[in-house]
N, C-alpha and C positions, 0 to 999 in steps of 0.2 A: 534627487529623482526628478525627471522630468514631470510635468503637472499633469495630477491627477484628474481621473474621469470622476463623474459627479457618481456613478457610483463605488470606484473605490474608496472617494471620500465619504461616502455613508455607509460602506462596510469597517473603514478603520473606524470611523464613530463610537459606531455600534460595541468597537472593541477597547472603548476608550477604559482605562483604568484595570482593565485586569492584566493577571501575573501572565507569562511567557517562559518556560522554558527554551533556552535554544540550543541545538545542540551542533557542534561545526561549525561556531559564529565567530571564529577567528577570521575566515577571508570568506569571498565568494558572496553566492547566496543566501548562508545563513548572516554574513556581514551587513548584508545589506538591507536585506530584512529588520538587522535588529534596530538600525540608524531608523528605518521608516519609522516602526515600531516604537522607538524612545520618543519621536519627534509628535506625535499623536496619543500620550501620555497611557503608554503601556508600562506595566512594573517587570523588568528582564533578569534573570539567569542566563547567562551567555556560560555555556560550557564549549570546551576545546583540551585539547590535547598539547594545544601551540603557547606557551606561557605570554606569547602577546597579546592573549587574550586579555591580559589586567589591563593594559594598556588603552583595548577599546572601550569597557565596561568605566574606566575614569573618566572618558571623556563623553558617556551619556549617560543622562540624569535617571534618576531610579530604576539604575541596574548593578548588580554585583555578579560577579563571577565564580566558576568551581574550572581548575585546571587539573581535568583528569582523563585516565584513557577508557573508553566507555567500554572495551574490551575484556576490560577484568570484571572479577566476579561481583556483584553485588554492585554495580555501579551506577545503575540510574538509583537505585534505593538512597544511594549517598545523593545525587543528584537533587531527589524530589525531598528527601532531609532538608540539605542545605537551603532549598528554595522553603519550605515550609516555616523554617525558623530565619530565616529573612523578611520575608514576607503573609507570613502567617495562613498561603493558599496558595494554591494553582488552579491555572481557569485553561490554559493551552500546554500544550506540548507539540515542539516541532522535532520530527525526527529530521535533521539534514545532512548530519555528518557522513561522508564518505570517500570511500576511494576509487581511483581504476586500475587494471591490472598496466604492468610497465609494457608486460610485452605477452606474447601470446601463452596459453595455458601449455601448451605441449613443447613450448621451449622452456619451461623451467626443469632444472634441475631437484627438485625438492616441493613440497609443499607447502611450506610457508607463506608464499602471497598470495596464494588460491585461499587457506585458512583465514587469513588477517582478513580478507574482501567479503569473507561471508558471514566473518564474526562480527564486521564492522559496517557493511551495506544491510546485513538481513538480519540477521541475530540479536544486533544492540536495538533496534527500532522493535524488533517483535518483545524484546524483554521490556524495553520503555513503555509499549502499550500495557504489556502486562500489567508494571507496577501502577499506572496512569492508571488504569481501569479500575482497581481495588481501589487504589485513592478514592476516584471519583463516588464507588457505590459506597465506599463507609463513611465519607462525608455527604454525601449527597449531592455533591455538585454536579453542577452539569457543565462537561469539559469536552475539547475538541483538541485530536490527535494527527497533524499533519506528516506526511511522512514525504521524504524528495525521492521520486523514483527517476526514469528517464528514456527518453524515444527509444534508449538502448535496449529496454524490455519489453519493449513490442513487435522489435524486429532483428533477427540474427547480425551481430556486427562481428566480422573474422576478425580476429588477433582479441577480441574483447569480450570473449566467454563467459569469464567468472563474472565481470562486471555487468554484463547484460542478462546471466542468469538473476543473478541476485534483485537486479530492478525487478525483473521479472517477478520474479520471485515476490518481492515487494507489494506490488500491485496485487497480484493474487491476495495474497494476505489481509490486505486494507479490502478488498473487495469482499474478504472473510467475516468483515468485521461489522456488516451492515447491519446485525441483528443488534449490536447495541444502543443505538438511535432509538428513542429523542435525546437520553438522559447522557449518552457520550457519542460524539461525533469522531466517525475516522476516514480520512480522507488524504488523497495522493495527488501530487502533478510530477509531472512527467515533460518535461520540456527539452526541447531541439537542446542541442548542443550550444551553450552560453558563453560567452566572452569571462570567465570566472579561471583564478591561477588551475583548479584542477583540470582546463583544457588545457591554458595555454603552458603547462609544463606536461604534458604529455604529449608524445608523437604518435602514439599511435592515435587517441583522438582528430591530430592536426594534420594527419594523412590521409584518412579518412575521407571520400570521392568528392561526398557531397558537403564535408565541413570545407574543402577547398575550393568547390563551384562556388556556394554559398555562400559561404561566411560562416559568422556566430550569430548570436542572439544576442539582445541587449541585457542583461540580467534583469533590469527592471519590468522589463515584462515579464517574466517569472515572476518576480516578486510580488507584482498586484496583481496575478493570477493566484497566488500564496495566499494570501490576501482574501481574495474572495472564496477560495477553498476554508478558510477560518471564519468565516464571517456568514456565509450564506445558509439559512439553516436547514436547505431545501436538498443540501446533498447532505451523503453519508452513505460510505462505502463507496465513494465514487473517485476515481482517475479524471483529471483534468490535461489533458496534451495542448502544452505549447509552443507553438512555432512562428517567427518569422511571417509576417505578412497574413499572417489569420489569427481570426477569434479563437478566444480556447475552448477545446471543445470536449464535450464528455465523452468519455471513454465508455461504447455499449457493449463491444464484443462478449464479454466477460457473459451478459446477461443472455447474449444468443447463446455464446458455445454451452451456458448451465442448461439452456432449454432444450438447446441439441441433444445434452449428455441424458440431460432427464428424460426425454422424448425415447430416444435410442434405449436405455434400460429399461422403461416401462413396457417399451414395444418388445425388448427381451422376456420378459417376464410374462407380458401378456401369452406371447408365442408358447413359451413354456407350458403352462399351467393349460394353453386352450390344448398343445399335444397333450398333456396327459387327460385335458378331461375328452377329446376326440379318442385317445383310445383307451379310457373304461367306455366310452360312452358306444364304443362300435364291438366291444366283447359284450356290452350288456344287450345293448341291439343283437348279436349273432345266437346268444343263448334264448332270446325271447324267441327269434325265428327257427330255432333249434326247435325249439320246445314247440312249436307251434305246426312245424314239421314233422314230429315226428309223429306216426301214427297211434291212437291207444289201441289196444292188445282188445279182441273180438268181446271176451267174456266182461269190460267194461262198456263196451258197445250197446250189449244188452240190458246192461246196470245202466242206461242212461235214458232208455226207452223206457 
């Protein structure tokens, strides 16, 4: 990696010696991550689907490996097992693994790679929080849940549906998860499209207008954005977007469209409730003026004098 800012090196610090799930750390950005990570005396679980993953896990020091596909059932359980009795705790959890769709949703033939994309971008990271989260309250640690989402879920990208629902998707969820903080952190980055094999073996990623104006991204800056989403204890439930030639930056929308949503149903509700009390309130008005109308009958006339 290119040299560190003064303060990503006081965020890996700060992360020095605890354990690391990673999940997707066969290539890409969970790869690279894990390298930084081993190099600043973090303890790794490198999980993958890619049996090359033994291969990276021997060549950094206090890590071991589980080669499994996080898709089947029960599978981070085995995951945070094997991490447990390795190394006797877990302090992180990175959800990174995933895929993109080959080609557009409505040119498949079948269901199959829309299923795999949602079981494995959105489904395996919400069941890893799951089981991270029980972990964390019956030991009582206090643990931080990174999840990879992508610019792909913040903005409609054609032929990449499934793949950008799911980020979507993603981020929603971690934005879900705010009310867990202090005692577990869950947070997302979302970065431009990266120089990592899940682009450059995709076309349709690499046809894509602006991956062709553009470029890619360095991975490393994702990664000390990773980094600081693990390490800062001032986020939680928060989206980090990174891109090319700018700072990363928090993702608010989330926090307007809630106040939007809230604003609008309470203004429903208000509406509601002031129609029904506007009209008991103008029958109860028309009977008092009723009543107050109508004349009394001569023989109480006299009864009142």
């Amino acid at each position: 990696m290119t040299s560190l800012s003064s303060s990503t090196e006081a965020h890996l610090a700060s992360l020095s010696g605890k354990v690391a799930i990673i999940t997707g750390a066969a290539s890409g950005l969970g790869k690279r991550l894990a390298e930084v990570l081993s190099e600043h005396n973090l303890k790794l679980l490198l999980i993958d689907i890619d049996p090359s993953i033994a291969s990276l896990s021997a060549n950094l020091p206090n890590s071991a490996h589980l080669t499994i596909d996080l898709c089947s059932p029960n599978a981070f359980d085995a995951c945070l097992a094997h991490a447990l009795q390795t190394f006797g705790g877990v302090d992180i959890i990175v959800n990174n693994a995933g895929i993109a769709n080959t080609c557009s949703l409505f040119s498949q033939e079948d269901d199959r790679e829309l299923s795999r994309i949602i079981d494995l971008n959105l489904k395996a990271p919400m069941d890893a929080t799951r089981v991270a989260v029980r972990y964390f309250r019956q030991s009582g640690r206090q643990g931080v849940v990174l999840n990879t989402a992508s610019v792909g879920g913040l903005m409609p990208i054609s032929l990449m549906e499934s793949y950008g629902t799911t980020k979507a998707g993603l981020i929603f969820f971690t934005a879900s998860c705010k009310a867990l903080a202090p005692q577990i952190r869950v947070n997302a980055v979302a970065p431009y499209f990266a120089d990592t094999p899940l682009v450059a073996n995709n076309r349709l990623v690499r046809s894509y207008p602006l991956v062709q104006q553009i470029g890619l991204m360095s991975p490393d800056k994702v990664v000390r954005t990773m980094i600081r989403a693990l390490a800062d204890k001032d986020l939680a439930g928060d989206t980090l977007m990174v891109a090319m030639g700018a700072k990363p930056e928090k993702l608010t929308f989330y926090d307007d469209l809630t106040m939007q949503v809230t604003t609008y149903i309470t203004k429903g509700t208000i509406n509601k409730y002031a129609a029904s009390f506007n009209s008991y309130f103008s029958r109860a008005l028309d009977s008092i003026l009723g009543y107050l109308r109508t004349p009394l009958p001569v023989e109480d006339i006299s009864k009142s004098d």
